[in-house]
C-alpha positions as CSV (number, residue, x, y, z in Angstrom):
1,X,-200.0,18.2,124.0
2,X,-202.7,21.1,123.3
3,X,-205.6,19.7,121.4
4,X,-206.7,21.4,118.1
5,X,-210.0,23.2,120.0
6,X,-207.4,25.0,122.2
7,X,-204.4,26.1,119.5
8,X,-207.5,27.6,117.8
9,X,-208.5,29.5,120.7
10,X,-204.9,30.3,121.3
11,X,-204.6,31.3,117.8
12,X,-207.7,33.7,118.1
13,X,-207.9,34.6,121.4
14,X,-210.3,33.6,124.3
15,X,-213.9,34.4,124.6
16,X,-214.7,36.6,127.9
17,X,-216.5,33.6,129.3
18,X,-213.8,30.8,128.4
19,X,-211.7,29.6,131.5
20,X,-208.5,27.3,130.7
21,X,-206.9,25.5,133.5
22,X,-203.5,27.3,133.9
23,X,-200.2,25.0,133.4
24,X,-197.0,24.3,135.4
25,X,-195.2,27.8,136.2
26,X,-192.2,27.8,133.3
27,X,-188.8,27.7,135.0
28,X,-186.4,31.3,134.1
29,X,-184.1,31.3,132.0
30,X,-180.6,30.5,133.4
31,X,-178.2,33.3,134.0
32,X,-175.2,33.0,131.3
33,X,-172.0,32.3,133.2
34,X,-169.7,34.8,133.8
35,X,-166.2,34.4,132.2
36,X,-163.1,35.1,134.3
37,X,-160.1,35.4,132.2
38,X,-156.6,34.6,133.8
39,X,-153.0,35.2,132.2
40,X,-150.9,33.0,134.4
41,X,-146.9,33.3,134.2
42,X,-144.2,31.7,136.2
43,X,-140.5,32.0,136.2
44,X,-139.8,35.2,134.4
45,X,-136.2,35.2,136.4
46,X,-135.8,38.9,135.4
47,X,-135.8,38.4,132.0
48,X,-136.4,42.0,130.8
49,X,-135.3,41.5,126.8
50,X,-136.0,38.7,124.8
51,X,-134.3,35.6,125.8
52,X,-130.8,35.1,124.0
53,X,-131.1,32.0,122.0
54,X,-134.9,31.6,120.8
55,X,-137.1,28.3,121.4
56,X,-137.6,25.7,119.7
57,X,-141.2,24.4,119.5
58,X,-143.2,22.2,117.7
59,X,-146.6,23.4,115.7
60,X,-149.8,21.4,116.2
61,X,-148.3,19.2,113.3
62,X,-145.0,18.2,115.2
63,X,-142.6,20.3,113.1
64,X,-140.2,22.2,114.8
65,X,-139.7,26.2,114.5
66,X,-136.9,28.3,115.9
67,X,-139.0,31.2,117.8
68,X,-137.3,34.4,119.0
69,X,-139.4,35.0,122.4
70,X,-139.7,36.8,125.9
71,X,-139.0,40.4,126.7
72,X,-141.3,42.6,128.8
73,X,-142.4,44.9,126.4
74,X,-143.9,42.0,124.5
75,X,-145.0,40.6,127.3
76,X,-147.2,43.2,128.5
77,X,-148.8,43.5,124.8
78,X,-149.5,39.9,125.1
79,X,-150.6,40.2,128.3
80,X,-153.1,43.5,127.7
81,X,-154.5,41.3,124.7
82,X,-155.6,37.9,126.2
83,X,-157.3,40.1,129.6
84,X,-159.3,42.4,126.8
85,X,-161.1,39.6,126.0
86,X,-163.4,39.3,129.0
87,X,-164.8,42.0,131.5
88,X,-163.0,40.5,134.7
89,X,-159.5,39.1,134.6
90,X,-156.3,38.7,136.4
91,X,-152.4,38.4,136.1
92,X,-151.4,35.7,138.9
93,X,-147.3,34.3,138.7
94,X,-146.3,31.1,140.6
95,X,-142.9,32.2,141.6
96,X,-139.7,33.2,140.6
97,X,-139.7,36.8,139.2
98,X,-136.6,37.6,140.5
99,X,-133.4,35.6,141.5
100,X,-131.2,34.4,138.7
101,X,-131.6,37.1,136.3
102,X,-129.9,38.6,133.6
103,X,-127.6,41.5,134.6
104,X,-129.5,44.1,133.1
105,X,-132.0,43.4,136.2
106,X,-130.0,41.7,139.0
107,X,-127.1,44.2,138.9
108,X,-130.0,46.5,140.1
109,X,-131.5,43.6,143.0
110,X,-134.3,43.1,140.4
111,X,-135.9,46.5,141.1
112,X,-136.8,46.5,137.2
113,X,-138.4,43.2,137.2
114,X,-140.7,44.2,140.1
115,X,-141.0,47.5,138.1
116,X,-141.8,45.8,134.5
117,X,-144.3,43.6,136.4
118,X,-146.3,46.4,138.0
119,X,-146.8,48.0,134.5
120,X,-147.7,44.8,133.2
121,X,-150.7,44.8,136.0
122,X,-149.1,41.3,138.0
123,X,-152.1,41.0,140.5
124,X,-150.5,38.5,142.5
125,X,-147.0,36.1,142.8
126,X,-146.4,33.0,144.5
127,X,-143.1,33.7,146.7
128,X,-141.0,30.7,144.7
129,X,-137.5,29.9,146.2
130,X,-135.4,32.5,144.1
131,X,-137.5,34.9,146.0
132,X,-135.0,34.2,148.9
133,X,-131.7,34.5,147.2
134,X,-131.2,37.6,148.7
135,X,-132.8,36.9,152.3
136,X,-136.4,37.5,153.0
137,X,-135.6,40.9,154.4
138,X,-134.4,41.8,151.1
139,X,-137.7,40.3,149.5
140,X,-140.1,42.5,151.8
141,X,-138.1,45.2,150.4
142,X,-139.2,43.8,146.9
143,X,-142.8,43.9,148.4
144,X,-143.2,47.0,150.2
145,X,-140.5,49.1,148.4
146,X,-137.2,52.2,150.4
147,X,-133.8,51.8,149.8
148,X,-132.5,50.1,152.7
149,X,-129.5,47.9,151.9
150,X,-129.8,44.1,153.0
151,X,-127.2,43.1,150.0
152,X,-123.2,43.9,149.3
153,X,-124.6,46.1,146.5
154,X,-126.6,49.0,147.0
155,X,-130.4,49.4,146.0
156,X,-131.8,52.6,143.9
157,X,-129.2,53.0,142.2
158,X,-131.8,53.7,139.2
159,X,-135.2,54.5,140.7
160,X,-134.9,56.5,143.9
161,X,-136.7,55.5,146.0
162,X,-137.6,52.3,144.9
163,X,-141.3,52.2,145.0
164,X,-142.1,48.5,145.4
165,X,-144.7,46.0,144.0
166,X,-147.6,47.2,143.4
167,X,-148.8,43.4,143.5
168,X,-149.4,41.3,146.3
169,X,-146.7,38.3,147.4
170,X,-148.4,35.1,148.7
171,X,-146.6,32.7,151.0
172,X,-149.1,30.1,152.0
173,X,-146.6,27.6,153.7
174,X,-143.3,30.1,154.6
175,X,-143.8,30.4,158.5
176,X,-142.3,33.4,160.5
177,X,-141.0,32.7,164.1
178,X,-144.6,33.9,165.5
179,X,-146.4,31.5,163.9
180,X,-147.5,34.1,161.1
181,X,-147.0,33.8,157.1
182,X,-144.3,35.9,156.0
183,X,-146.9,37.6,153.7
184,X,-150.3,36.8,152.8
185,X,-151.4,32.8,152.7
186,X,-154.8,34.1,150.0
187,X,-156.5,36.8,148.9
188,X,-159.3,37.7,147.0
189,X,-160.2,39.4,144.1
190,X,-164.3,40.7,143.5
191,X,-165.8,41.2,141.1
192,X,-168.7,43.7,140.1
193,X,-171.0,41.3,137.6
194,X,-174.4,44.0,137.3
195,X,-176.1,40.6,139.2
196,X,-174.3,40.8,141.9
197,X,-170.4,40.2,142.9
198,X,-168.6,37.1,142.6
199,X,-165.0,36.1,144.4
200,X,-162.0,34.1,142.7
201,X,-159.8,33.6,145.7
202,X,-156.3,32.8,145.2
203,X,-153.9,30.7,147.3
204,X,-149.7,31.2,146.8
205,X,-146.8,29.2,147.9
206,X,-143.3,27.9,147.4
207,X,-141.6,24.2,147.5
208,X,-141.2,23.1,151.5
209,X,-137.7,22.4,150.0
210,X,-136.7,25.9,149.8
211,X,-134.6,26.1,152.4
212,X,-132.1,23.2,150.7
213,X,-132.2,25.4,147.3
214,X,-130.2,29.5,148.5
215,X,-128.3,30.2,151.1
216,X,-129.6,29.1,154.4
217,X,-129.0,32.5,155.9
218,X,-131.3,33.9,153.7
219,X,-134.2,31.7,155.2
220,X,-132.7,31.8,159.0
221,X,-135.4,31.7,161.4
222,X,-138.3,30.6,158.9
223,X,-140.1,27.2,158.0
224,X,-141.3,26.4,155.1
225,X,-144.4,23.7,155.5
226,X,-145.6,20.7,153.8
227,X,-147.1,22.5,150.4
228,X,-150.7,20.2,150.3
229,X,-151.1,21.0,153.8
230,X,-150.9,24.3,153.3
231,X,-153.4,24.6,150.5
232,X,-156.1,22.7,152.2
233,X,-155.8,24.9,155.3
234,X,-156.2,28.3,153.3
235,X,-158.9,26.0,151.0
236,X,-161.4,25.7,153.9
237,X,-160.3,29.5,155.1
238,X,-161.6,30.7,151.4
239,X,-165.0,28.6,151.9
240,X,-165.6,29.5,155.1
241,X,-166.4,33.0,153.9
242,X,-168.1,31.9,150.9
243,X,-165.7,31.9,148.3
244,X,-166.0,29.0,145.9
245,X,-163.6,29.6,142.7
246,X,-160.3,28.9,144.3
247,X,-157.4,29.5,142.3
248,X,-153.2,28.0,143.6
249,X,-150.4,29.5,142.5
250,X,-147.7,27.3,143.4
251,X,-144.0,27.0,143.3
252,X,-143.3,23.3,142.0
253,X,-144.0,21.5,138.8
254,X,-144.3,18.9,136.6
255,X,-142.3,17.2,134.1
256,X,-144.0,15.7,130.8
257,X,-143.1,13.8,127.7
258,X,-145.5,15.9,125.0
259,X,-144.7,19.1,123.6
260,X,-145.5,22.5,125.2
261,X,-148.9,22.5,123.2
262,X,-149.8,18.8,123.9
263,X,-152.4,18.6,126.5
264,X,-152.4,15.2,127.1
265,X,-150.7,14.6,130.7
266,X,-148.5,12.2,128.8
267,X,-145.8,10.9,131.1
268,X,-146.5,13.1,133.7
269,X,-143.8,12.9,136.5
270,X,-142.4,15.1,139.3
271,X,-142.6,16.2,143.0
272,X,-145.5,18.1,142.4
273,X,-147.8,15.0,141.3
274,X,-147.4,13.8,145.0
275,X,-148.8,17.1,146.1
276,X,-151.9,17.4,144.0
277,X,-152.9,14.1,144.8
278,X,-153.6,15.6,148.3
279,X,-154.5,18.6,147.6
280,X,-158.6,19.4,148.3
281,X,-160.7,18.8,145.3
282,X,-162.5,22.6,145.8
283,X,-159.4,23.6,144.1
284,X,-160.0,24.5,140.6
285,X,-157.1,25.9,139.1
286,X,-153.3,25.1,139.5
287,X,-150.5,27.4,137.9
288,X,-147.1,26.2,138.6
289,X,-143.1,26.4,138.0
290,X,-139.9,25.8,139.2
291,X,-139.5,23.2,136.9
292,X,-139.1,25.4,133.5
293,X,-141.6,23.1,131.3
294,X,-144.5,24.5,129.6
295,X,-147.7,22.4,129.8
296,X,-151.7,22.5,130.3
297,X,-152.5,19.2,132.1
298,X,-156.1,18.5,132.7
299,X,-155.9,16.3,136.4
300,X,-159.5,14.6,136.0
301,X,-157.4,12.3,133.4
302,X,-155.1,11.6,136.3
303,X,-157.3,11.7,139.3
304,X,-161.4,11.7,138.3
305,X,-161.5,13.3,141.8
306,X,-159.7,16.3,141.4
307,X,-160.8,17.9,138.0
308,X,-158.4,21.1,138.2
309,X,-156.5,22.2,135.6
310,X,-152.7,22.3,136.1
311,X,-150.5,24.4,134.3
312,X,-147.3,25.8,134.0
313,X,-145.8,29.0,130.8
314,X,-142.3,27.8,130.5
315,X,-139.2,29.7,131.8
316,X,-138.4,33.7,130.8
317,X,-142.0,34.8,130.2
318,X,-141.5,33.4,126.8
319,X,-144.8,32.2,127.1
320,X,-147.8,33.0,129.1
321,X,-151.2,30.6,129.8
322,X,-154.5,32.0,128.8
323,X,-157.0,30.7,131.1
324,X,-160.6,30.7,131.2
325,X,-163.0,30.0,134.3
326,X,-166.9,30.2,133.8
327,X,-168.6,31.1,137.0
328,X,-172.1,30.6,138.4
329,X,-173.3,34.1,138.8
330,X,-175.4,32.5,141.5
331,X,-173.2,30.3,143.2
332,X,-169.9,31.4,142.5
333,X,-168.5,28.2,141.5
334,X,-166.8,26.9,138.8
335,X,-168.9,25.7,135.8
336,X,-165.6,24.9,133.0
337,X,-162.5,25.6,132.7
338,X,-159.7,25.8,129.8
339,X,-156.3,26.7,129.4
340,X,-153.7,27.2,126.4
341,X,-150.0,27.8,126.5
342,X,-149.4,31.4,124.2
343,X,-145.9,32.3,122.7
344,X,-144.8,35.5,123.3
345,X,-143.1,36.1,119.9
346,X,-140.8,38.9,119.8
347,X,-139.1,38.6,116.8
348,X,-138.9,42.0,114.6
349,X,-141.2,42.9,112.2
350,X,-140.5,40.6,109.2
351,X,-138.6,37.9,110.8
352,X,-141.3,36.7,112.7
353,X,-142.9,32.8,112.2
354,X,-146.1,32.9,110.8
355,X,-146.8,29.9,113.0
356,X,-147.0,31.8,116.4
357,X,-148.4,34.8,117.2
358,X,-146.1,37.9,117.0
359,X,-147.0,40.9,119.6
360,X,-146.0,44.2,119.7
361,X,-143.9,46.4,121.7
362,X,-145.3,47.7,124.6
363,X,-143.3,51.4,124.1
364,X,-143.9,52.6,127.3
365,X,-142.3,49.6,129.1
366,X,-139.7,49.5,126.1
367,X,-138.6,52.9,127.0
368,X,-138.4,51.5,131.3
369,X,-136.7,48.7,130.3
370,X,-134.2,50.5,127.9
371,X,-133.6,53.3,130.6
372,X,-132.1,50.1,132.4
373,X,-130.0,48.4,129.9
374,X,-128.0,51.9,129.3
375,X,-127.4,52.1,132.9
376,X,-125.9,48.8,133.1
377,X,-124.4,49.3,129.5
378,X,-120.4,50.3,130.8
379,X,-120.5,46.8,132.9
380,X,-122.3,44.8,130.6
381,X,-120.2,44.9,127.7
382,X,-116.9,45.4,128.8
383,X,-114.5,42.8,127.3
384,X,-112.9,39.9,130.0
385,X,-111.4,37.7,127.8
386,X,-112.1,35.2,124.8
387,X,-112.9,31.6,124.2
388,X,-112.2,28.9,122.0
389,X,-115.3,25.9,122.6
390,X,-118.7,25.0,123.3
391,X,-120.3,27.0,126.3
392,X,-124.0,25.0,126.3
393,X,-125.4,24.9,129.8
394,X,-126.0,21.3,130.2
395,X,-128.5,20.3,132.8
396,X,-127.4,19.5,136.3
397,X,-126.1,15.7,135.9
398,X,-124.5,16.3,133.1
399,X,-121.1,17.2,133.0
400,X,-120.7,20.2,130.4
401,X,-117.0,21.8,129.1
402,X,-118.3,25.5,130.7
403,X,-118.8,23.6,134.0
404,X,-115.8,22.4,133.8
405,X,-114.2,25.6,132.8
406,X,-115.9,27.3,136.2
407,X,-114.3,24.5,138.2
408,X,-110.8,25.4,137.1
409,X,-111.3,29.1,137.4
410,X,-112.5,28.8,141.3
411,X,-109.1,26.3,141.6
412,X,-106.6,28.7,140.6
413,X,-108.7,31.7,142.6
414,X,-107.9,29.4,145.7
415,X,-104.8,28.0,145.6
416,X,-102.9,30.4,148.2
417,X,-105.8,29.0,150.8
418,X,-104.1,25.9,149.5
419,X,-106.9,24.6,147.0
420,X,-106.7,20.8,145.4
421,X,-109.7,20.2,144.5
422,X,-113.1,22.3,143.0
423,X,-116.2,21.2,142.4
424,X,-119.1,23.1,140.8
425,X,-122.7,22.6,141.3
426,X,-123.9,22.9,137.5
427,X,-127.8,23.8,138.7
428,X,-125.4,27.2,139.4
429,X,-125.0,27.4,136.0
430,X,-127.6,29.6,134.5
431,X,-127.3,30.4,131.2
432,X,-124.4,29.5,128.2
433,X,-121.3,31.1,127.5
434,X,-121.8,32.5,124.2
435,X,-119.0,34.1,122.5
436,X,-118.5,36.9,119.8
437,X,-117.5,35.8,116.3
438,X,-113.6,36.5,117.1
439,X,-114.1,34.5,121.0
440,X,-114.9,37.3,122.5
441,X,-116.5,37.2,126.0
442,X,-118.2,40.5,127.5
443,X,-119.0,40.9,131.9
444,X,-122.5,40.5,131.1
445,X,-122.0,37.1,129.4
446,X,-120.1,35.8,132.3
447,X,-122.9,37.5,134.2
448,X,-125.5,35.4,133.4
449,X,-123.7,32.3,133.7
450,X,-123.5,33.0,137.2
451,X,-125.4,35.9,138.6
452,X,-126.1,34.8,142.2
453,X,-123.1,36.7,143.9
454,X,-121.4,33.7,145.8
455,X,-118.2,33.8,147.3
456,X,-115.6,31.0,147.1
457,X,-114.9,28.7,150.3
458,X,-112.1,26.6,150.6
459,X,-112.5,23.8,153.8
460,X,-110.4,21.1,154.6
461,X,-112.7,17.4,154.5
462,X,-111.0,14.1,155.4
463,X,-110.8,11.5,152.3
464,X,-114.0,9.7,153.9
465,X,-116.2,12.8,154.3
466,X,-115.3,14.3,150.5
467,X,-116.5,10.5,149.4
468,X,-119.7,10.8,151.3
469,X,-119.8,14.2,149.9
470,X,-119.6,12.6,146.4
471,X,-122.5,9.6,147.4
472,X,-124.8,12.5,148.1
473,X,-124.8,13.4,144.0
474,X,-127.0,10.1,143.9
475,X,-128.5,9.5,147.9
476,X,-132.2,9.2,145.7
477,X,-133.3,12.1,147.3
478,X,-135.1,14.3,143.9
479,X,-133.0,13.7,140.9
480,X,-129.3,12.9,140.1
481,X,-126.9,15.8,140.9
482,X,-123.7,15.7,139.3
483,X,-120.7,18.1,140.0
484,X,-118.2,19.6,137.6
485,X,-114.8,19.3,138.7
486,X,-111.5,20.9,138.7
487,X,-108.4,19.4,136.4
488,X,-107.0,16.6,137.7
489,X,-110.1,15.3,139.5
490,X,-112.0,12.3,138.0
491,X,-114.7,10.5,139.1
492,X,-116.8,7.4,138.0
493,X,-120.3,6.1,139.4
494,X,-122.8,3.7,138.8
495,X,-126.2,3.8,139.9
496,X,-126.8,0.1,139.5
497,X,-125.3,0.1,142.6
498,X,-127.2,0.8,146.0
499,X,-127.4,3.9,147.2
500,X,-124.1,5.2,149.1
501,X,-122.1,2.8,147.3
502,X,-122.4,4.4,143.8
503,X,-118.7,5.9,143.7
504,X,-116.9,3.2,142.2
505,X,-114.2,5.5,141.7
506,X,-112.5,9.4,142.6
507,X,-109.1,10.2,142.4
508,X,-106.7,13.3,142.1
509,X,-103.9,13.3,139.6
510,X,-104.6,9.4,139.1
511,X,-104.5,8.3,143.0
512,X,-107.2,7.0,144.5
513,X,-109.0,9.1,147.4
514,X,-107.1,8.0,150.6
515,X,-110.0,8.0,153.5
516,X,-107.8,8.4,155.8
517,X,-105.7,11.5,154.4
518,X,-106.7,15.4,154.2
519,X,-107.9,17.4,151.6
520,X,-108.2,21.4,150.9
521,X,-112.0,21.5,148.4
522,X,-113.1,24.9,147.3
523,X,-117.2,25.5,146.7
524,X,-118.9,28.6,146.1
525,X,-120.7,29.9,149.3
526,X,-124.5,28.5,148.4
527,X,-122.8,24.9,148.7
528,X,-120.7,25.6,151.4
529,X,-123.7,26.4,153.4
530,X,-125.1,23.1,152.3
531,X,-127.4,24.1,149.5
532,X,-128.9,22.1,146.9
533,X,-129.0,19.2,150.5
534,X,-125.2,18.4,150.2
535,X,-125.2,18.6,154.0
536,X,-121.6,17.3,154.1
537,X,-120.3,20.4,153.1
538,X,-120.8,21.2,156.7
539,X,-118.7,19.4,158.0
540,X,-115.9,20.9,156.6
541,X,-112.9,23.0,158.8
542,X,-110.6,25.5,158.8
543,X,-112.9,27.5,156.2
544,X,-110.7,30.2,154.0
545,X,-113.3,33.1,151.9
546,X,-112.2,33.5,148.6
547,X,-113.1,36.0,146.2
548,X,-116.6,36.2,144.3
549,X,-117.1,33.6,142.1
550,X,-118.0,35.9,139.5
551,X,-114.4,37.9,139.6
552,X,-112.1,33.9,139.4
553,X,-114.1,33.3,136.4
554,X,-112.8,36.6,135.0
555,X,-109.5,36.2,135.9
556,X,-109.3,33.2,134.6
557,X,-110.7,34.0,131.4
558,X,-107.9,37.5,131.4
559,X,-105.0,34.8,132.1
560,X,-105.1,33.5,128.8
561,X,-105.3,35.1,125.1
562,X,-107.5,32.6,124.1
563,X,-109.4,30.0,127.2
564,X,-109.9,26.6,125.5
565,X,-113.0,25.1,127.3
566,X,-111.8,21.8,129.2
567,X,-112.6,19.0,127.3
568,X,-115.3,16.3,129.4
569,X,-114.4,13.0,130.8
570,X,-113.6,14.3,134.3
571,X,-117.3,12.4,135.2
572,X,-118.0,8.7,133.9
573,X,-121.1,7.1,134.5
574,X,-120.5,3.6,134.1
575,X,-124.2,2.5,133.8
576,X,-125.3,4.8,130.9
C-alpha cells in the first residue's frame, strides 16, 4: 500500500532529484477470446420443402405447440443469421443429406440436396450410412460432380452437368481396399484473427455398422472401423500439427428422455454413449445423428473427463444447433463452449407461433428448389389409387396398418414366383401415407413411404430357417426389430424369454410353422441381401426378382376403388 508522502508526490509530480524504487512489472492485459460460431445440422434426408406434418415441441414451460418447420429456403435464412453473428464460422453436417428423401430430390439422385446445401455454404458432412444407398461410386459422384450413371435412373436429368459439392465429405473410419479413407478422415479450417491465425480442425465419420444398414453391394470392398478408434487416430493427427480446437462430426446418436430444449442429459441412452466414453478428451465438440432426436448434452455431467459438448438438430433440417467455441488467440484451445437447438419455423407469414423463431425465405434457393418440384410435378401428383385408414409410420417394432398394407401389396406382386408369405421391415418405412380428403393417394405419397428403389425377392427357406429368421427380430443385438407381415401370417413373442427362444408362436392360415416343410417368403432386395443384420435371409434358394417395390404398392392400391388399411394383430407381444 503507497503511503500518504508518495500519493502526494504521485499526485504532484516528482522533484528532479526524487528517486522511487520501481515496482513489479504489471502483467498485459489478456487477449479477448476469439468466438468461433458453428451451425451444425444432421439428417436433412433431402428434405427440400418444409416437412409435411409439423412438430410438436414443447416451450421452456412444457406446453406443447404444433410448429410448421424445415425447407431449404428457410434453412439457409436461418443458417446466414446464426453465422452473422461472429467473424469466423462454419456449417459442419453429421451425416445423412441424402438417401431417404422426398421425391422432389431422390427422383433426381439427390443432386438438389447437394445443390441446396452448397448455397446454403455446408463446409463439411460426415458420410452417415444413407450416403451409401446408392453405392459409394454413386456418392463420389455426389462429391466430385459429371453425369455418369451408377443407378437404374439417369443423373442430370435437371442440372447438366451436375456440378458436385462444393463441401468436403469426411470418412474417418470407411476404409478403401488400399488401406486409404474413401474421402478425407479431417480437415481444417483457418482462420485470419488480425493476431494471428487459429485452426478448428474437424474430424467426420459414419456408424461401423453401416454395412448391416443398405445394400451390401453398395459397400462391397470397403470396411467400415470401430468409430472411437477412428477419432482418436485422426485426434493425435490434428495435434501433431498444432491444431488444438477439435471438432467430430459423427454419424450415431443418442437417445434422451427431456425435450428437444432440455439440456439436461436426462436418461441418456444409445450406441453412441459407448463411443464417447472412449473417445480422447482433446475433443471438444460432438455433432451427431442417425438417431433423429434433437438434443444439447453437456458430457462433463456424464464423464468429468471428457467435457465436450454433444449435440444432435433433429431429423429434416427442422432445426439446426447454434454453437459457440471461444478460442485462445494464443493457444488455440478451447476456453467455453455452448450450444442451443434453433427451430427453423417456416410457417407463412401470419400463421407462424410466436413461441419460436420464424425465418424468412431465402428466394434465391426458393426459386432452385421450385425449379425442381415443377420438374418432378407430372410424377408427383399423379393419382394411384385411394385409401380408407390410418397411414402413421409407426416405429420399427411396432406393427402399424400401412406396414401391413406394404406387406400385402409385395404378396400379391409375387404370387406367380409362388409367394406365401411377406414380410416388411418397417425401418423401410419412411414417411406416412397421408391421403386427400376424398382418399386419394398421389405417386409422390407412395413415394416417400418408400423411396429407396428395392426390388422384390422371393426365396424358398425351410420352416427351421424362416423361425430363426423370425428369432433374429429380438437376438439383443441394438433394439427390437419387428416385421410387418402379409394376411394370413401371425406371429407372437415374448421377450421374457431367452434369446432365440422368443417365438412362442408363427403360423400361416392358422397352422403352425412345420420345420421341416418348405416355404416361398418374398423381401424387398435390402433384406434379401441381409440388411438391417437379418443374415438369414441369406440362406435362402431358388431366388425369383420381382418388380420394384415401389410399382406392387401401386398396383395394389389401383386393384381396388377404395384400399382399406389391414387392420393389426398379425404381431402379438405377449410380454407387453
Amino acid at each position: 500500500m503507497k503511503t500518504p508522502s508518495l500519493l502526494l508526490l504521485a499526485a504532484f509530480g516528482l522533484s528532479a532529484c526524487a528517486t522511487v524504487s520501481p515496482g513489479p512489472p504489471e502483467s498485459p492485459p489478456s487477449a479477448a477470446p476469439v468466438t468461433v460460431r458453428i451451425v451444425g445440422l444432421n439428417d436433412f434426408h433431402g428434405n427440400l420443402e418444409p416437412l409435411r406434418r409439423p412438430l410438436r415441441l414443447a416451450d421452456g414451460k412444457g406446453e406443447l405447440h404444433e410448429v410448421q418447420a424445415g425447407g431449404a429456403a428457410w434453412l439457409a435464412s436461418a443458417v446466414a443469421e446464426v453465422r452473422g453473428r461472429a467473424e469466423h464460422s462454419l456449417v459442419i453436417a453429421a451425416g445423412d443429406l441424402i438417401g431417404g428423401s422426398p421425391l422432389v430430390s431422390s427422383i433426381f439422385l439427390d443432386e438438389p440436396a447437394i445443390g441446396a446445401m452448397n448455397m446454403i455454404g455446408l463446409d463439411f458432412n460426415a458420410v452417415g450410412n444413407h450416403e451409401f444407398d446408392r453405392g459409394w461410386r454413386e456418392l463420389r459422384r455426389m462429391q466430385q460432380g459429371g453425369c455418369e450413371q451408377h443407378t437404374l435412373r439417369e443423373p442430370c436429368a435437371v442440372e447438366n452437368p451436375f456440378p458436385g459439392a462444393r463441401f468436403r465429405f469426411l470418412a474417418a473410419n470407411v476404409i478403401t481396399p488400399d488401406g486409404s479413407t474413401l474421402f478425407p478422415a479431417w480437415d481444417v479450417r483457418r482462420f485470419e484473427t488480425g493476431r494471428g491465425s487459429l485452426e478448428v480442425g474437424v474430424i467426420g465419420l459414419t456408424l461401423k455398422d453401416t454395412p448391416t444398414l443398405v445394400t451390401p453391394s453398395g459397400v462391397e470392398g470397403l470396411t467400415f472401423t470401430d468409430e472411437a478408434e477412428a477419432i482418436n487416430r485422426a485426434v493425435e493427427q490434428l495435434d501433431a500439427r498444432g491444431v488444438r480446437a477439435i471438432v467430430v462430426a459423427v454419424h450415431q446418436g443418442l437417445h434422451t428422455e427431456v425435450a428437444w430444449n432440455d439440456k439436461s442429459c436426462g436418461g441418456v441412452s444409445g450406441p453412441l454413449l459407448d463411443i464417447l466414453r472412449r473417445v480422447d478428451a482433446r475433443v471438444d465438440l460432438v455433432i451427431s445423428g442417425h438417431t433423429h432426436n434433437a438434443y444439447v448434452c453437456d458430457f462433463a455431467a456424464i464423464d468429468p473427463a471428457r467435457p465436450f459438448l454433444v449435440t444432435s438438430a433433429g431429423y429434416g433440417g427442422s432445426m439446426l444447433t447454434d454453437i459457440t467455441l471461444s478460442l485462445d488467440p494464443a493457444s488455440g484451445e478451447v476456453l467455453a463452449r455452448s450450444a442451443d437447438n434453433v427451430v427453423v419455423q417456416s410457417a407463412a407469414p401470419g400463421a407462424a407461433s410466436a413461441v419460436f423463431p420464424a425465418w424468412e425465405e431465402n428466394g434465391t434457393l426458393s426459386a432452385y428448389v421450385a425449379r425442381y418440384v415443377e420438374a418432378a410435378r407430372g410424377e408427383s401428383e399423379r393419382p394411384v389409387g385411394r385409401i380408407s385408414g390410418d397411414g402413421r409410420k409407426g416405429g420399427s417394432s411396432e406393427e402399424t396398418p400401412l406396414g401391413n398394407l406394404i406387406a400385402d401389396a409385395q404378396l400379391a406382386a409375387t404370387r406367380s414366383a409362388g409367394a406365401q408369405i411377406a414380410l416388411m421391415n418397417n425401418s423401410g418405412i419412411r414417411a406416412p401415407l397421408v391421403a386427400r380428403a376424398d382418399g386419394t393417394i398421389s405417386f409422390g405419397d407412395i413415394y416417400a413411404v418408400q423411396p429407396f428403389g428395392n426390388t422384390l425377392v422371393t426365396k424358398t427357406f425351410t420352416g427351421a430357417q424362416l423361425l430363426a429368421l423370425l428369432e433374429q427380430q429380438f437376438d439383443g443385438e441394438g433394439f427390437v426389430q419387428t416385421f410387418s407381415f402379409s394376411d394370413g401370417f401371425a406371429l407372437a413373442y415374448d421377450l421374457r424369454r431367452p434369446v432365440g427362444s422368443r417365438v412362442v408362436s408363427a403360423t400361416l392360415n392358422g397352422a403352425p410353422i412345420d420345420p421341416a416343410a418348405s416355404y416361398r417368403v418374398t423381401m424387398n432386395s435390402f433384406l434379401a441381401a441381409g440388411g438391417d443384420s437379418f443374415t438369414v435371409f441369406n440362406q435362402g434358394t431358388d431366388s425369383v426378382t420381382g418388380p420394384l417395390d415401389l410399382d406392387a404398392l401401386e398396383a395394389w392400391l389401383r386393384a381396388a376403388e377404395i384400399r382399406q388399411l389391414p387392420a393389426e394383430g398379425r404381431v402379438t407381444r405377449i410380454d407387453g
